[in-house]
RORO-29491 format. One record per atom (N, C-alpha, C): atom name; x, y, z. Coordinates in nm, 3 decimals, padded with zeros to 5 digits, always signed. Atoms other than C-alpha are relative to their C-alpha. Layout:
BEGIN
R   atome         x         y         z
R      CA         X         Y         Z
...
//
This chain:
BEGIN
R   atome         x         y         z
R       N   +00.085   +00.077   +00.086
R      CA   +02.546   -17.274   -00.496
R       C   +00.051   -00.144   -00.001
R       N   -00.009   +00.150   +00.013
R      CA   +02.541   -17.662   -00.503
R       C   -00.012   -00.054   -00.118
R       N   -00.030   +00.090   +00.116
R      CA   +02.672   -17.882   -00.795
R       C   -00.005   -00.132   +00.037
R       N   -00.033   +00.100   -00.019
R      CA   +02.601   -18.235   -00.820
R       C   +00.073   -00.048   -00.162
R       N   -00.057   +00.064   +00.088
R      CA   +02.746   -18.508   -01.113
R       C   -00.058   +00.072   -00.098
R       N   +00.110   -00.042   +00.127
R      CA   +02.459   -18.405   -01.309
R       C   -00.028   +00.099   -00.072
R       N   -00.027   -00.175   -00.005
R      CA   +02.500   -18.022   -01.324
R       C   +00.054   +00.031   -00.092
R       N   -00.148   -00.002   +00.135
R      CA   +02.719   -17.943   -01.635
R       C   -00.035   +00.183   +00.000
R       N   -00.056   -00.142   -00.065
R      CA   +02.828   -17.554   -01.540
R       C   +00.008   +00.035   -00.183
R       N   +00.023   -00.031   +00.082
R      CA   +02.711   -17.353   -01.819
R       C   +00.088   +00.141   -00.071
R       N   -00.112   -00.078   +00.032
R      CA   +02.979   -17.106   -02.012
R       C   -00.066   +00.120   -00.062
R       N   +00.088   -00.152   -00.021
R      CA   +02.816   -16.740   -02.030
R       C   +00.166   +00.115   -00.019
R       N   -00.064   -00.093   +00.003
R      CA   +03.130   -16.586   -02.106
R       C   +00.035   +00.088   -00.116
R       N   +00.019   -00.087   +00.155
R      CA   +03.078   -16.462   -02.468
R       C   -00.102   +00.038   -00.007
R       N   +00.151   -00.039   +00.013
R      CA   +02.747   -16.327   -02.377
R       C   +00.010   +00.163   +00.003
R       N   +00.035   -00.126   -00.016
R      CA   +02.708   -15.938   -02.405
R       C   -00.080   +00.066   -00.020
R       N   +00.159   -00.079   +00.059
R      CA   +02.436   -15.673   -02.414
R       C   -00.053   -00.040   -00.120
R       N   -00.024   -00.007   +00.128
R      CA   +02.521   -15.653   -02.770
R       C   -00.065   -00.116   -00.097
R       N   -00.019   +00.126   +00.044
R      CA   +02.495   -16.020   -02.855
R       C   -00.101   -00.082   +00.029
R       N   +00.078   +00.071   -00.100
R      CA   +02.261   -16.157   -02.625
R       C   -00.128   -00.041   -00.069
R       N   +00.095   -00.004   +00.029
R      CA   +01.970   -16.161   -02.825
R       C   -00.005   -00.156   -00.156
R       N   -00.034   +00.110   +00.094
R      CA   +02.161   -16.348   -03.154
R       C   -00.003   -00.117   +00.035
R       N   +00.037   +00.138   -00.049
R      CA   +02.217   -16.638   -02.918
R       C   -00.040   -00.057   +00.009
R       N   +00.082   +00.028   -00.040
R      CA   +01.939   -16.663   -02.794
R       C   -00.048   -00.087   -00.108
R       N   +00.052   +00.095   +00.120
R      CA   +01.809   -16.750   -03.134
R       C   +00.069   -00.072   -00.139
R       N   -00.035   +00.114   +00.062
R      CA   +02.043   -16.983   -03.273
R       C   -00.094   -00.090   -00.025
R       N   +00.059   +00.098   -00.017
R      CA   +01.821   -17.240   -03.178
R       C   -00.117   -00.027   -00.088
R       N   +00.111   -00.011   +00.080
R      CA   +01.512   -17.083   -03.417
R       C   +00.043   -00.043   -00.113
R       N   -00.027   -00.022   +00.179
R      CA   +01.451   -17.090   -03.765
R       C   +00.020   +00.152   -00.068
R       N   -00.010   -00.118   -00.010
R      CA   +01.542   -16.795   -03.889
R       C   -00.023   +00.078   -00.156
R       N   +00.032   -00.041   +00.147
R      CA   +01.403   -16.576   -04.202
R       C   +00.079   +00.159   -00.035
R       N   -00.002   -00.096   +00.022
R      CA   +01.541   -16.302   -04.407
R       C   -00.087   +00.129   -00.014
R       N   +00.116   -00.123   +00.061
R      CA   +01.359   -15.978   -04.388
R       C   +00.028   +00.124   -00.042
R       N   -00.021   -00.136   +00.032
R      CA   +01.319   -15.651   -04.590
R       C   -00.120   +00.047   -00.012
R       N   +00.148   -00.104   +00.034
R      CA   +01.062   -15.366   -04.544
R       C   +00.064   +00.162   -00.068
R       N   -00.011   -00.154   +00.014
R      CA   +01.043   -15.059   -04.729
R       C   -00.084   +00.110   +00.076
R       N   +00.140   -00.134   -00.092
R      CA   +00.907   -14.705   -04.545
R       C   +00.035   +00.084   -00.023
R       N   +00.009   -00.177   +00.060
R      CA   +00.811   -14.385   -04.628
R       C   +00.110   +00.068   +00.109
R       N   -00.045   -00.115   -00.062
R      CA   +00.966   -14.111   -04.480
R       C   -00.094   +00.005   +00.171
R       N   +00.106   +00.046   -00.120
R      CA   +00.668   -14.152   -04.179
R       C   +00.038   -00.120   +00.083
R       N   -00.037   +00.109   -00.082
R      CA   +00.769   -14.494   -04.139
R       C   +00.125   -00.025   +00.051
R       N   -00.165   +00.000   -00.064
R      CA   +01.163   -14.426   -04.102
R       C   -00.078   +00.059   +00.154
R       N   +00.038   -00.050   -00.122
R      CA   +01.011   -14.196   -03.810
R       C   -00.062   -00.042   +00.110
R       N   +00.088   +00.072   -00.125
R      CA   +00.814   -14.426   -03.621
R       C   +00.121   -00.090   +00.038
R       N   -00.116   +00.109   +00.007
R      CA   +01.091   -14.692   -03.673
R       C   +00.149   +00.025   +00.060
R       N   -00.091   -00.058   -00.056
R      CA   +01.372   -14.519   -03.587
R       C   +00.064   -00.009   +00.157
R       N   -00.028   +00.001   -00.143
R      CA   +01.341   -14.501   -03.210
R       C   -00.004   -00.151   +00.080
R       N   +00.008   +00.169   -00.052
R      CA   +01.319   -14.876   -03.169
R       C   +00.120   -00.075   -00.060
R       N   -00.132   +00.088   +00.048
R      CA   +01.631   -15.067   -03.168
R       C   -00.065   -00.157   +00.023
R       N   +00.060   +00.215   +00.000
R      CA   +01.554   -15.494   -03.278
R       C   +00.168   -00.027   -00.005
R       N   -00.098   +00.108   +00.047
R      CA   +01.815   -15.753   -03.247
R       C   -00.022   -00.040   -00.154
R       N   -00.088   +00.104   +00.069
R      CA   +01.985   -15.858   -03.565
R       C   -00.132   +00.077   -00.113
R       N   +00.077   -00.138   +00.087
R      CA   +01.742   -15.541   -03.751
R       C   +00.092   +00.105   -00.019
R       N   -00.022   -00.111   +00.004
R      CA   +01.890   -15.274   -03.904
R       C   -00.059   +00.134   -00.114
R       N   +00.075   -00.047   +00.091
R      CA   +01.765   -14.985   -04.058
R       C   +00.087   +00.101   -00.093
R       N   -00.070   -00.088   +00.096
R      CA   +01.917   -14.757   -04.384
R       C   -00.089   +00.100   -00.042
R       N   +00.054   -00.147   +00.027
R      CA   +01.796   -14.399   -04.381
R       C   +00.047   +00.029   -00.120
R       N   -00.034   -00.069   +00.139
R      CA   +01.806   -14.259   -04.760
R       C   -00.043   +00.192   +00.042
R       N   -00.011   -00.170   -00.011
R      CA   +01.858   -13.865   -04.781
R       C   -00.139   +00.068   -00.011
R       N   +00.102   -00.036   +00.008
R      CA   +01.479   -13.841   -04.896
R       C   -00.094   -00.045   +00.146
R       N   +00.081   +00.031   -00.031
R      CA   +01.387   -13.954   -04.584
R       C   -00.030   -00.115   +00.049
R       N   +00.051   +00.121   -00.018
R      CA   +01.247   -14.273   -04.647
R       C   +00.117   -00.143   +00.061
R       N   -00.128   +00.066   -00.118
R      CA   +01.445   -14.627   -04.511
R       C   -00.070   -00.140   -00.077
R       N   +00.015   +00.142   +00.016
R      CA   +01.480   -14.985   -04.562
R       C   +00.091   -00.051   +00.074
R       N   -00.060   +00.070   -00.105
R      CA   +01.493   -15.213   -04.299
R       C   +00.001   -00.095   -00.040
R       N   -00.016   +00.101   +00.023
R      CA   +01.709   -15.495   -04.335
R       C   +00.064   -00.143   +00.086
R       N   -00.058   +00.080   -00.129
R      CA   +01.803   -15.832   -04.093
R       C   -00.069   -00.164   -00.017
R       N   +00.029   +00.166   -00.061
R      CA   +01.698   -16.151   -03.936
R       C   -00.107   -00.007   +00.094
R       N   +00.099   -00.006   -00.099
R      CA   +01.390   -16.229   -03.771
R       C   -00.029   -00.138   +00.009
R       N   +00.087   +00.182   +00.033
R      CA   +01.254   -16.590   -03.644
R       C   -00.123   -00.052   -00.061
R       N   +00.095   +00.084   +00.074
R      CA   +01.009   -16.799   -03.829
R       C   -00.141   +00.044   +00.140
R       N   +00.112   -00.014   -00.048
R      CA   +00.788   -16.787   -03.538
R       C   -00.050   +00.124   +00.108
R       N   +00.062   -00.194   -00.046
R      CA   +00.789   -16.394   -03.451
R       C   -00.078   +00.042   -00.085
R       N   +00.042   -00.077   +00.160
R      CA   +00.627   -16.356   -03.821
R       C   -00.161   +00.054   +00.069
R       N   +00.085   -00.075   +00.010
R      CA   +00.275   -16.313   -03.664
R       C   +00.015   +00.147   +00.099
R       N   -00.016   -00.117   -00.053
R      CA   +00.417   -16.023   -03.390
R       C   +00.049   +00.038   -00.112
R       N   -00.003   -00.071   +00.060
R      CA   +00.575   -15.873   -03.701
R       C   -00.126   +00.039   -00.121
R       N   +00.121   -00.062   +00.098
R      CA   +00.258   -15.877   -03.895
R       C   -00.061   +00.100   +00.081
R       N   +00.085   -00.070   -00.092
R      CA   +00.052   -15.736   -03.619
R       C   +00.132   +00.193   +00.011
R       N   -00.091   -00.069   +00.001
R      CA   +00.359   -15.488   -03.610
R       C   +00.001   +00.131   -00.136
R       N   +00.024   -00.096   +00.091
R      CA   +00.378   -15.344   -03.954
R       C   -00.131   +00.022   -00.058
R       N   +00.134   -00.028   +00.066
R      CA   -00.008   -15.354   -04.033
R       C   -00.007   +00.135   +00.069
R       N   +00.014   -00.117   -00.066
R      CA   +00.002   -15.053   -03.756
R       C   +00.088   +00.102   -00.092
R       N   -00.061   -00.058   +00.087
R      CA   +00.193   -14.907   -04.032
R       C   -00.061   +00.068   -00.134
R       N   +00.150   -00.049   +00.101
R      CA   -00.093   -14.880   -04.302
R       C   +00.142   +00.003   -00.104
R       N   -00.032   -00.033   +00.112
R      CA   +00.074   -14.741   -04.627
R       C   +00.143   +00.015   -00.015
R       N   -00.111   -00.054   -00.080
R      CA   +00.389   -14.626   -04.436
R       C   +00.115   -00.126   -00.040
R       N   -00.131   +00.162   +00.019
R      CA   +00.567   -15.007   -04.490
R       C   -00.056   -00.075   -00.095
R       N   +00.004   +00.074   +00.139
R      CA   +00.606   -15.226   -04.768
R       C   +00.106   -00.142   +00.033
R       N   -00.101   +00.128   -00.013
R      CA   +00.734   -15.572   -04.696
R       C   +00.008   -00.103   -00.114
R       N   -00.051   +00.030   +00.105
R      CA   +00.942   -15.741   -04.935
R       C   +00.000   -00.122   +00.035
R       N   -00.064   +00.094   +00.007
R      CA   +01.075   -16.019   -04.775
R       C   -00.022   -00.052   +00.199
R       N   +00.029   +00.120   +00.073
R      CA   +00.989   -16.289   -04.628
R       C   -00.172   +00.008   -00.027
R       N   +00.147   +00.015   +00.070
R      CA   +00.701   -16.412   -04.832
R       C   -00.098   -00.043   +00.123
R       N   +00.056   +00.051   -00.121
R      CA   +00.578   -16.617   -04.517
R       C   -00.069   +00.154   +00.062
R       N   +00.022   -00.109   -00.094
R      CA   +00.519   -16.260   -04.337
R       C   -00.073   +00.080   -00.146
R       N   +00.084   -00.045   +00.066
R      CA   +00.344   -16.111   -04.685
R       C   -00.119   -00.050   +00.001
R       N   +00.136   +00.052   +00.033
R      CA   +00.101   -16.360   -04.705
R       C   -00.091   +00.030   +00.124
R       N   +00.075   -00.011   -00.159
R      CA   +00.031   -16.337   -04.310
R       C   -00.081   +00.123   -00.028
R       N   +00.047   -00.143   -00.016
R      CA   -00.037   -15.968   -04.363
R       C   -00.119   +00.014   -00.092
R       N   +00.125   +00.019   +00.067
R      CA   -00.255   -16.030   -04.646
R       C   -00.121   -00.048   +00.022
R       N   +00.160   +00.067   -00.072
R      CA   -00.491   -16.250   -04.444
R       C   -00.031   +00.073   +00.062
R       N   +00.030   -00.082   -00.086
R      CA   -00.490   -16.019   -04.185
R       C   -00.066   +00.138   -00.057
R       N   +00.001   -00.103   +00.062
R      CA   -00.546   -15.748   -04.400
R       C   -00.196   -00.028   -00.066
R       N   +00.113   +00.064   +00.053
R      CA   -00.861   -15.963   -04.572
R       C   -00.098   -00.050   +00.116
R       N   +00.044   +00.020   -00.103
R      CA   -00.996   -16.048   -04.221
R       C   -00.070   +00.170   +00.022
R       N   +00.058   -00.132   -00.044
R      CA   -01.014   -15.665   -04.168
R       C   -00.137   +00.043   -00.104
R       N   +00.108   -00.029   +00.164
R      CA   -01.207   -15.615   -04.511
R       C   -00.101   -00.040   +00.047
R       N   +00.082   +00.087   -00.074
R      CA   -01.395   -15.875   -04.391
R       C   -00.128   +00.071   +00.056
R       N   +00.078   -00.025   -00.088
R      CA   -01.549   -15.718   -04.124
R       C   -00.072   +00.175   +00.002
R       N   +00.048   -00.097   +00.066
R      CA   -01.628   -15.391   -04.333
R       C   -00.048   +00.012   -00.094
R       N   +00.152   +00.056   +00.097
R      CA   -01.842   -15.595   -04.576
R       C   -00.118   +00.080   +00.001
R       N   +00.152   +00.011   +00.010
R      CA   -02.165   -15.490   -04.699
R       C   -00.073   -00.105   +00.049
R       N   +00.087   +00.169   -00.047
R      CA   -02.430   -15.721   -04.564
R       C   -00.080   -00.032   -00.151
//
């Protein structure tokens, strides 16, 4: 590989599977999030590992997922837990309640009476 002056050799040596993802989004904005889920929604949830997500199984079952998500993933996580229906309950952040609420009022929407 060819280096000129201009090149500045980039240091990748604290990067791991593990990690790789936090890095990445230093650079975002980054929001706190918490969802609550039934017992249904631990089960769907479960088999999906997120960066910088984790989830707390209670003995009944049910779960609350708690972590870090970026400012501008909020509409993939709306689109995300609306496939959830009743199943999730998001607490936190408000930014990602309200989204879901429009989205939610969009659907209504279009199951108007005329």
């Amino acid at each position: 590989m060819e280096h000129d002056e201009n090149t500045k050799p980039v240091d990748l040596s604290g990067i791991r599977l593990k990690n790789r993802f936090s890095l990445m989004n230093r650079k975002r904005e980054m929001m706190e999030m918490v969802v609550e889920l039934t017992q249904d929604g631990t089960e769907k949830f479960q088999p999906v590992q997120w960066p910088d997500l984790s989830l707390e199984k209670r003995e009944d079952g049910s779960g609350l997922i708690t972590g870090r998500i970026a400012k501008d993933d909020l509409p993939f996580f709306a689109d995300y837990f609306l496939k959830y229906g009743e199943h999730a309950l998001v607490k936190k952040p408000l930014a990602l309640k309200k989204l879901l609420k429009e989205r939610l009022a969009k659907t209504l929407e279009q199951y108007r009476p005329l």
